[in-house]
MARDOPA-912293 format. One record per atom (N, C-alpha, C): residue number from 1; x negated, y negated, z negated; atom name; residue in three letters. Coordinates in Angstrom, 2 decimals. Atoms other than C-alpha are relative to their C-alpha. Layout:
(NUM, (X, Y, Z), 'CA', 'ALA')
...
This chain:
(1, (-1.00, -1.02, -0.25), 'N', 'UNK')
(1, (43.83, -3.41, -32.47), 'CA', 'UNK')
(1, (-0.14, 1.11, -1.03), 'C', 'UNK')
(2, (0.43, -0.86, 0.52), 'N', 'UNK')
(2, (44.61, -0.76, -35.02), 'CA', 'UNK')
(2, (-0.39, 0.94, 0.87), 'C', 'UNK')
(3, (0.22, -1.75, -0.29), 'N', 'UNK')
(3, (43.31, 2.85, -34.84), 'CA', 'UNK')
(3, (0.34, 0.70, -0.99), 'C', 'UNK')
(4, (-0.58, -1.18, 0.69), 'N', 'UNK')
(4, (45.13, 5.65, -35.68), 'CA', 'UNK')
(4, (-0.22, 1.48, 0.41), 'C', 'UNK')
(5, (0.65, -1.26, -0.15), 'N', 'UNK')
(5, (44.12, 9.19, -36.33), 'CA', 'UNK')
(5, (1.50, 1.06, -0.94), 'C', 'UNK')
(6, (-0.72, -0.63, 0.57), 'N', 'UNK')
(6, (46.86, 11.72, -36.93), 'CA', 'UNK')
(6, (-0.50, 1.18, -1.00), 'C', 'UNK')
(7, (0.69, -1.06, 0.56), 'N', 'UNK')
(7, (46.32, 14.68, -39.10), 'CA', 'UNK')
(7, (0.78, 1.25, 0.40), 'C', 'UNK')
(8, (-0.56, -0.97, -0.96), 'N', 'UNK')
(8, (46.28, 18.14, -37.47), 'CA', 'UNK')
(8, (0.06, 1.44, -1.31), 'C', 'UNK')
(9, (0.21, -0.64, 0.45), 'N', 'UNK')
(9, (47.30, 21.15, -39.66), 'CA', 'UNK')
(9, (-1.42, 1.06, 0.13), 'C', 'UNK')
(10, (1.59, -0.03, 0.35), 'N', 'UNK')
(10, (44.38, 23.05, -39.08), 'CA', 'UNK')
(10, (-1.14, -0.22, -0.31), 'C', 'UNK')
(11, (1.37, 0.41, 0.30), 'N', 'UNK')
(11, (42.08, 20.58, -40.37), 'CA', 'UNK')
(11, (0.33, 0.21, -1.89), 'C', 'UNK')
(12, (-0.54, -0.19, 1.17), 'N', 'UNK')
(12, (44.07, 22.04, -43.66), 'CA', 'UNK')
(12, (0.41, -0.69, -1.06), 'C', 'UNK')
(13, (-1.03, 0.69, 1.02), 'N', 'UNK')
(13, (45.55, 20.74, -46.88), 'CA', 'UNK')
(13, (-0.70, -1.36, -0.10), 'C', 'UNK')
(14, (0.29, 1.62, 0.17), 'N', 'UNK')
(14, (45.32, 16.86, -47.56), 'CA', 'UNK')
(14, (-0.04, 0.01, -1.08), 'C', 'UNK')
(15, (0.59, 0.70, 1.53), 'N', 'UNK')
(15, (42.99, 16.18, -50.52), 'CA', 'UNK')
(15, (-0.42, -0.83, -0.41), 'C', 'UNK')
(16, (0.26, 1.21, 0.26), 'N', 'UNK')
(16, (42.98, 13.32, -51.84), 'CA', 'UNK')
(16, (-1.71, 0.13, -0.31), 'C', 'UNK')
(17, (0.99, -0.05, 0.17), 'N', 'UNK')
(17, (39.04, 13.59, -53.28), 'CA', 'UNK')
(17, (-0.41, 0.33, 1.35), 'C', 'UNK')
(18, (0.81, -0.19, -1.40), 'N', 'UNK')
(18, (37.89, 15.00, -49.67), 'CA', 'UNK')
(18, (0.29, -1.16, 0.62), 'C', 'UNK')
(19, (0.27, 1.16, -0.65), 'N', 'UNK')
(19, (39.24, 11.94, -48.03), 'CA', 'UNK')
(19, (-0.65, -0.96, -0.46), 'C', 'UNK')
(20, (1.19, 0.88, 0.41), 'N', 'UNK')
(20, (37.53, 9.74, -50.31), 'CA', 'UNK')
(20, (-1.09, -0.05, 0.13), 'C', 'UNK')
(21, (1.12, -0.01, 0.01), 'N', 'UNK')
(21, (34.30, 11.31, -49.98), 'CA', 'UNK')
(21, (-0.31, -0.43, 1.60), 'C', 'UNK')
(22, (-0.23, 0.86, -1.23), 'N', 'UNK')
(22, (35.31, 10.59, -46.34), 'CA', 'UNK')
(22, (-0.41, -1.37, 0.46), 'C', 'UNK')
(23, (0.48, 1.64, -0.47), 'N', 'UNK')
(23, (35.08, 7.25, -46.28), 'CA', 'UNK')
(23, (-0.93, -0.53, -1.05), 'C', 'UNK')
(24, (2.06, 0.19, 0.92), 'N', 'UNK')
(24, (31.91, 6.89, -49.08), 'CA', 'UNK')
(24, (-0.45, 0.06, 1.06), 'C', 'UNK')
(25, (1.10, 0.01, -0.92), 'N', 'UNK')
(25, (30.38, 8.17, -46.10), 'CA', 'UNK')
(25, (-0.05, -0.46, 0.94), 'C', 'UNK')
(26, (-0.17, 1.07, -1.31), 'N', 'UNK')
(26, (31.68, 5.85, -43.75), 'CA', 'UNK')
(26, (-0.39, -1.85, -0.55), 'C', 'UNK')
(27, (0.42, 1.24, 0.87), 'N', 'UNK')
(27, (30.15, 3.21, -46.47), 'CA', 'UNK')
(27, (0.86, -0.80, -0.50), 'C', 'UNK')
(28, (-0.86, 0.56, 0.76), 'N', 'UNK')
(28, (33.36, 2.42, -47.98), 'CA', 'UNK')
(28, (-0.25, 0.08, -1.31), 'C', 'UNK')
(29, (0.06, -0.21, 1.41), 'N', 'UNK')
(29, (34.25, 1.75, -51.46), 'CA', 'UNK')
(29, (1.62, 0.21, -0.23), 'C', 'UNK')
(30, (-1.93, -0.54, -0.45), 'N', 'UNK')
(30, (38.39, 3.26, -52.01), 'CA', 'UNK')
(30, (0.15, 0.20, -1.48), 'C', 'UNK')
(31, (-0.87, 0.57, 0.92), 'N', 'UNK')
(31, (41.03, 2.43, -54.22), 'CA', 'UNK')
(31, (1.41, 0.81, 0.50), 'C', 'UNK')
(32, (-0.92, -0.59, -0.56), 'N', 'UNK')
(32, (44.11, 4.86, -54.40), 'CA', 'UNK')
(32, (1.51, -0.87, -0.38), 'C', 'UNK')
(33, (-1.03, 1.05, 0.32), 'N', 'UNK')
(33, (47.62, 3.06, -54.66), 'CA', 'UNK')
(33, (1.41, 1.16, 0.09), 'C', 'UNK')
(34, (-1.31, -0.55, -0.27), 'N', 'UNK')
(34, (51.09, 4.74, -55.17), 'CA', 'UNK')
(34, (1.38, -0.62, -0.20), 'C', 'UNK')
(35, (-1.04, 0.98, -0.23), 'N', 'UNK')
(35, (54.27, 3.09, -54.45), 'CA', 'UNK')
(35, (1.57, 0.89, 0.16), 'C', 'UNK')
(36, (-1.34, -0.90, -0.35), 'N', 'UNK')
(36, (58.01, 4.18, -54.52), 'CA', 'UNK')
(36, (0.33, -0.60, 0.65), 'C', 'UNK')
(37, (-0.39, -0.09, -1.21), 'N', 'UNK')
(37, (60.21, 4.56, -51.94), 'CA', 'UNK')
(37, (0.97, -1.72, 0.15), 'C', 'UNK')
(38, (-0.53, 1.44, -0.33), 'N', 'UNK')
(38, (61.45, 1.14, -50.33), 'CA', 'UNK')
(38, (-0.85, -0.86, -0.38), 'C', 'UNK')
(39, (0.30, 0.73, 0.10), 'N', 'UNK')
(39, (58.39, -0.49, -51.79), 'CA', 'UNK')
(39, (-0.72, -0.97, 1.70), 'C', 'UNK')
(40, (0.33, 0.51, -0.77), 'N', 'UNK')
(40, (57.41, -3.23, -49.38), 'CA', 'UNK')
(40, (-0.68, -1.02, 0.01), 'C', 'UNK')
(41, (0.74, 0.89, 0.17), 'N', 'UNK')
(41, (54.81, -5.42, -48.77), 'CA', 'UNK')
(41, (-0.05, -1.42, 1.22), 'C', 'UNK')
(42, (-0.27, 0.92, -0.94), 'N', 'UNK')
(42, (54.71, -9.12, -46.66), 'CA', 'UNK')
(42, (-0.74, -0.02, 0.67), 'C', 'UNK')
(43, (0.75, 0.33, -0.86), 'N', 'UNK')
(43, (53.09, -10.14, -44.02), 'CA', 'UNK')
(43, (-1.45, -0.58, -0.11), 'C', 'UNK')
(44, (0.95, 0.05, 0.70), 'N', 'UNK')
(44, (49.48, -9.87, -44.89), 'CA', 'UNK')
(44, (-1.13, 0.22, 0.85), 'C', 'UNK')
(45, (0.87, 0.05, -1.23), 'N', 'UNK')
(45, (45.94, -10.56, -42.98), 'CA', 'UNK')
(45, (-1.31, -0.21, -0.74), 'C', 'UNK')
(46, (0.89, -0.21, 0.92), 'N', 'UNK')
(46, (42.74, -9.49, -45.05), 'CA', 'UNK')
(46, (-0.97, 0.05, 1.00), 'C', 'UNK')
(47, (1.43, -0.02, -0.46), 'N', 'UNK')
(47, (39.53, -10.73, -44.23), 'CA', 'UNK')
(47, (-1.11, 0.68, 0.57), 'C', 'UNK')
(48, (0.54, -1.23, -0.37), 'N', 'UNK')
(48, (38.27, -7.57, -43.96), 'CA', 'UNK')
(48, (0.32, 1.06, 0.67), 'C', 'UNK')
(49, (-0.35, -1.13, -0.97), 'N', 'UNK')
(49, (38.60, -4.33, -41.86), 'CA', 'UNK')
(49, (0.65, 0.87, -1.33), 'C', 'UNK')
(50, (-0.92, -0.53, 0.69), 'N', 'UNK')
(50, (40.87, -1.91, -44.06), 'CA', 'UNK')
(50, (0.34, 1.71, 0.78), 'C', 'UNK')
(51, (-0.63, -1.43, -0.49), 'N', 'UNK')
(51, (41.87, 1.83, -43.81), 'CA', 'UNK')
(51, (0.90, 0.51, -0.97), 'C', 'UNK')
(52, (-1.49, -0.61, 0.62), 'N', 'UNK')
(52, (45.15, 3.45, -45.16), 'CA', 'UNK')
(52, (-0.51, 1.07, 0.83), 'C', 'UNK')
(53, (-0.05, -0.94, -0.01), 'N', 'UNK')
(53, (44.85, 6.65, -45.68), 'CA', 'UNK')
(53, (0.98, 0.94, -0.61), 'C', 'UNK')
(54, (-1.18, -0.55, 0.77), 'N', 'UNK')
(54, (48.20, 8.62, -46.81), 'CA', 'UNK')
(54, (-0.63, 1.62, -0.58), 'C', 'UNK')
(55, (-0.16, -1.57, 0.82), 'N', 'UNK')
(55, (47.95, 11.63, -49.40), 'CA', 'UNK')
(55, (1.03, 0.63, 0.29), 'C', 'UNK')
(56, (-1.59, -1.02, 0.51), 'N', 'UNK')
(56, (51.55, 12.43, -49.97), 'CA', 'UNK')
(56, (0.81, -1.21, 0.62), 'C', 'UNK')
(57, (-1.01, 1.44, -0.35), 'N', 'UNK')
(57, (54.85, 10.32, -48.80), 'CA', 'UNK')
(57, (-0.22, -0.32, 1.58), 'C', 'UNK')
(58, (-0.28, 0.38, -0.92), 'N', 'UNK')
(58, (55.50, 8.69, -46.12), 'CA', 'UNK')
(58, (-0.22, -1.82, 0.05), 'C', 'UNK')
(59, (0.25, 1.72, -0.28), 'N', 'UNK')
(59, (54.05, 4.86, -44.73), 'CA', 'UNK')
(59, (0.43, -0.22, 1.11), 'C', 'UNK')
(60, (-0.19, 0.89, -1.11), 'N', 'UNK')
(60, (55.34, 2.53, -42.40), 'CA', 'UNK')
(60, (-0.87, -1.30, 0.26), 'C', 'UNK')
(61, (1.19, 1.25, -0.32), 'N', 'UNK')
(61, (52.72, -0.13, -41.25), 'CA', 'UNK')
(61, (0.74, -0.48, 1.20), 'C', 'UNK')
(62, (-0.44, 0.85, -1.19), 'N', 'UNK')
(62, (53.69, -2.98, -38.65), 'CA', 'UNK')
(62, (-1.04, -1.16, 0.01), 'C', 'UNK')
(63, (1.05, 1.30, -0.32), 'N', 'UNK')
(63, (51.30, -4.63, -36.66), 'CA', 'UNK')
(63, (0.38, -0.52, 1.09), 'C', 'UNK')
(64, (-0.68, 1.13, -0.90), 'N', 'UNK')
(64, (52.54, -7.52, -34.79), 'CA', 'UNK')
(64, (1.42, 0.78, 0.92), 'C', 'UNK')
(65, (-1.34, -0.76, -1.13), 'N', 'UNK')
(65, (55.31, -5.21, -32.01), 'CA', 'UNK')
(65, (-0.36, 1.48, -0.48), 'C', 'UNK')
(66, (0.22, -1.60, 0.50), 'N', 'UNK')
(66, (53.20, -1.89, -33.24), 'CA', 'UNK')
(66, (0.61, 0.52, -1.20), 'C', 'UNK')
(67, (-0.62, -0.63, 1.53), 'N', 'UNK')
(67, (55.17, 0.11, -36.04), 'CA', 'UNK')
(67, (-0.89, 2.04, 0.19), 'C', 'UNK')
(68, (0.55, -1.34, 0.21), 'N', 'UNK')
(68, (53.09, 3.35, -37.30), 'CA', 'UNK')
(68, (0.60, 0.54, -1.19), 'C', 'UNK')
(69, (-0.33, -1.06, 0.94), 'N', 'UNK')
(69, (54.62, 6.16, -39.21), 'CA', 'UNK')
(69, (-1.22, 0.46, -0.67), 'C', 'UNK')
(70, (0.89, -0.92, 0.65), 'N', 'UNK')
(70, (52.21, 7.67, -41.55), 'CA', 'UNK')
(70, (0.45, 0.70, -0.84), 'C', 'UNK')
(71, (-0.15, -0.92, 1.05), 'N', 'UNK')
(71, (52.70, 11.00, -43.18), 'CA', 'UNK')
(71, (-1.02, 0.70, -0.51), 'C', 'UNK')
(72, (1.01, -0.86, 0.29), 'N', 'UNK')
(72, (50.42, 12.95, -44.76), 'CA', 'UNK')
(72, (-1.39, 0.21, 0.51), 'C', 'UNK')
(73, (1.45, -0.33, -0.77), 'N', 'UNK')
(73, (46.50, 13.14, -43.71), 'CA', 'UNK')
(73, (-0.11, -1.20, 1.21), 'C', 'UNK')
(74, (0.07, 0.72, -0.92), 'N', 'UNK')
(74, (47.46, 10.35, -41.16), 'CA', 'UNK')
(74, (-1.03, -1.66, -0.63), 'C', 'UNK')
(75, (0.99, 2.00, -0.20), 'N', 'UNK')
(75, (44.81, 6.76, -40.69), 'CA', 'UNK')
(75, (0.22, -0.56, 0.75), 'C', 'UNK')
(76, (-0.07, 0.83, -1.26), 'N', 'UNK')
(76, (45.29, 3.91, -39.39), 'CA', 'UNK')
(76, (-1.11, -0.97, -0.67), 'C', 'UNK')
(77, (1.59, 1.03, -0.07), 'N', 'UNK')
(77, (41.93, 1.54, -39.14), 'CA', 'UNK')
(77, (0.75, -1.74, 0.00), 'C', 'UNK')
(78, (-0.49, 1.24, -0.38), 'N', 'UNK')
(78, (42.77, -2.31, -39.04), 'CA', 'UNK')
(78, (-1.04, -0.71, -0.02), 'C', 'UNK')
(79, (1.36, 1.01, -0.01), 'N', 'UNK')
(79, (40.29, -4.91, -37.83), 'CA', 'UNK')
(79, (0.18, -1.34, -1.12), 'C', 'UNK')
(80, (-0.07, 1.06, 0.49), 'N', 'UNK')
(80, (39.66, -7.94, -39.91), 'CA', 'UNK')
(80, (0.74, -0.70, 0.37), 'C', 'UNK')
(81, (-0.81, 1.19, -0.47), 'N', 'UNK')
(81, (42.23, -10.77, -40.01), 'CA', 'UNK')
(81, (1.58, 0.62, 1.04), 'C', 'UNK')
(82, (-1.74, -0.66, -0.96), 'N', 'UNK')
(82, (45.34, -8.14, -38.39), 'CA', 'UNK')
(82, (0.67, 0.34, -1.15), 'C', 'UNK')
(83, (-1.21, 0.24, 0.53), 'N', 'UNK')
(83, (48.41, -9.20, -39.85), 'CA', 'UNK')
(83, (0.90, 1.10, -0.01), 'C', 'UNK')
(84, (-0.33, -1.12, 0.03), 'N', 'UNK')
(84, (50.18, -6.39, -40.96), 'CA', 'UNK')
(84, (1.41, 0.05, -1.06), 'C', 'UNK')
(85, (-1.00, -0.66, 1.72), 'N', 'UNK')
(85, (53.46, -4.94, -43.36), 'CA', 'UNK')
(85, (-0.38, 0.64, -0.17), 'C', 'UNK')
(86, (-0.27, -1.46, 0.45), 'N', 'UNK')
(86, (54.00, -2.09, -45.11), 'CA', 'UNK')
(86, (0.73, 0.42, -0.73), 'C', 'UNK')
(87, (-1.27, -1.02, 0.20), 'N', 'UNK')
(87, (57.05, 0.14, -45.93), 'CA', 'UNK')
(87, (-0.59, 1.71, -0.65), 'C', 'UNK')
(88, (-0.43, -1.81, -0.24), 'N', 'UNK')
(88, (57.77, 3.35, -47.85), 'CA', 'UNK')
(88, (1.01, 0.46, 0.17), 'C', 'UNK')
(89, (-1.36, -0.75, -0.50), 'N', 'UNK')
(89, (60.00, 5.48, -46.20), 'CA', 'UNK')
(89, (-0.08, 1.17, -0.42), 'C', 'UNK')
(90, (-0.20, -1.93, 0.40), 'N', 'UNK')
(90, (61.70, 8.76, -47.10), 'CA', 'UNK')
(90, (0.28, -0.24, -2.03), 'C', 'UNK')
(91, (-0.39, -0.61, 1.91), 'N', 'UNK')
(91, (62.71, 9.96, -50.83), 'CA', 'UNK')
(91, (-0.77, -0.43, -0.75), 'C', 'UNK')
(92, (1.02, -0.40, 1.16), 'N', 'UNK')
(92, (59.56, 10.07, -52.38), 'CA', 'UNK')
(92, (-1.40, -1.35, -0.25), 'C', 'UNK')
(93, (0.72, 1.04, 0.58), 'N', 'UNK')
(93, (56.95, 8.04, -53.60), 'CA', 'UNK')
(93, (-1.85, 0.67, 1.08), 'C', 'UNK')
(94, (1.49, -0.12, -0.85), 'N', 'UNK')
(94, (53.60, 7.18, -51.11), 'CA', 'UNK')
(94, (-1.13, -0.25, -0.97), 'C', 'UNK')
(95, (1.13, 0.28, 0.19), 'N', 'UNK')
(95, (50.23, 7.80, -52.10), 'CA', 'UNK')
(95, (-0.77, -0.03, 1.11), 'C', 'UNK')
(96, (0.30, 0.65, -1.12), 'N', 'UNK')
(96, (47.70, 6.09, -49.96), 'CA', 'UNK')
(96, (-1.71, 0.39, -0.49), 'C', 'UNK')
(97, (1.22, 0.49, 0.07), 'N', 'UNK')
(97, (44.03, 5.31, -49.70), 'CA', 'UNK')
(97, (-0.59, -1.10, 0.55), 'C', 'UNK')
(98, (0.83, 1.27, -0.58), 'N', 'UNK')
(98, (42.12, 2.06, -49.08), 'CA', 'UNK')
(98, (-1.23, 0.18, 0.02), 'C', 'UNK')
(99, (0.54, 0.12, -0.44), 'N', 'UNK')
(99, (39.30, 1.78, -47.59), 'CA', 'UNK')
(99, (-1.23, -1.32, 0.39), 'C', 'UNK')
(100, (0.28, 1.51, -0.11), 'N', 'UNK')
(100, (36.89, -1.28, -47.45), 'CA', 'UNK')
(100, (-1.51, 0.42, 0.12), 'C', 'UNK')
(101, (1.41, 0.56, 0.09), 'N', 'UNK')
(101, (33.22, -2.38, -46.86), 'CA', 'UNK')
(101, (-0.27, -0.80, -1.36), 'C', 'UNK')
(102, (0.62, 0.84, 1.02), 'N', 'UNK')
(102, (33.22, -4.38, -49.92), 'CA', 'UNK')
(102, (0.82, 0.66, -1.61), 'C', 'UNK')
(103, (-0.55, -0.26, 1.22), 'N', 'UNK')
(103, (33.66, -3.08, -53.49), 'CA', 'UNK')
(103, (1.05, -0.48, -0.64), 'C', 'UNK')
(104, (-1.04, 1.16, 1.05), 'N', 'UNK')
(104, (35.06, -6.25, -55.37), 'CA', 'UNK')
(104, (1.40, 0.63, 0.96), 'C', 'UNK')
(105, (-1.45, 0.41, -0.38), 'N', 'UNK')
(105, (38.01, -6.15, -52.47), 'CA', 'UNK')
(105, (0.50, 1.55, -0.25), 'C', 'UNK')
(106, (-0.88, -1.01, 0.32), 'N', 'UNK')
(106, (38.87, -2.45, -53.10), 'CA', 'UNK')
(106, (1.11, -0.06, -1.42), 'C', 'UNK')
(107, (-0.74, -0.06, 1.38), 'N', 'UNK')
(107, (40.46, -3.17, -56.56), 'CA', 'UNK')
(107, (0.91, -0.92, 0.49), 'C', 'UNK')
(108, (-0.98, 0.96, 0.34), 'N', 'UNK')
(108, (42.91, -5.45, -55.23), 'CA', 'UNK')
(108, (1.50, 0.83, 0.99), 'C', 'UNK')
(109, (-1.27, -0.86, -0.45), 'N', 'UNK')
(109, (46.57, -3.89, -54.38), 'CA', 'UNK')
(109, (0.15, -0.43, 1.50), 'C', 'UNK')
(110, (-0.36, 0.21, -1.33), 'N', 'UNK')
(110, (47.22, -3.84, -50.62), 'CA', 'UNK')
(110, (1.53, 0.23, 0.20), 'C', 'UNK')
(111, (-1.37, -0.92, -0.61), 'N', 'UNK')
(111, (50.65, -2.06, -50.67), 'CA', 'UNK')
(111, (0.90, -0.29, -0.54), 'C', 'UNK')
């Protein structure tokens, strides 16, 4: 099941470098990705556990009946092997963050 963590203005501005150091210390290795608007990705189910993390823009993720908005500062967690899309919505162009346990798989485009 994903997990999703919204982001609350008071935890203040969304920096890309602070969330990274974020998940270093959650023993990730992260890969940033930016995509324009309408890009979309297929139906996709990675071996590994995965975190999207949005900078800027706006994401749409769909997992199986679940559809998550992500704007800004928002995560969503995904367990190994959950089949997933992903949509950008809105005007502008999404920047993201990935998230992984394994180095090699951070370099490979999720979005």
């Amino acid at each position: 099941m994903a997990y999703l963590m919204r982001w609350s203005p008071e935890q203040g501005p969304v920096v890309m470098s602070a969330l990274r150091e974020m998940l270093q210390r959650e023993g990730k290795a992260t890969a940033w990705w930016s995509d324009v608007p309408g890009a979309k990705s297929g139906d996709e189910a990675r071996h590994w556990p995965e975190t999207r993390w949005v900078v800027s823009g706006y994401l749409r993720v769909r997992v199986g009946a679940e559809t998550y908005d992500l704007g800004p500062g928002d995560r969503l967690d995904l367990p190994a092997d959950t089949p997933h899309t992903t949509e950008v919505i809105g005007l502008g162009t999404a920047i993201h963050l990935v998230g992984t346990r394994d180095a090699k798989l951070a370099t490979l485009k999720t979005a």
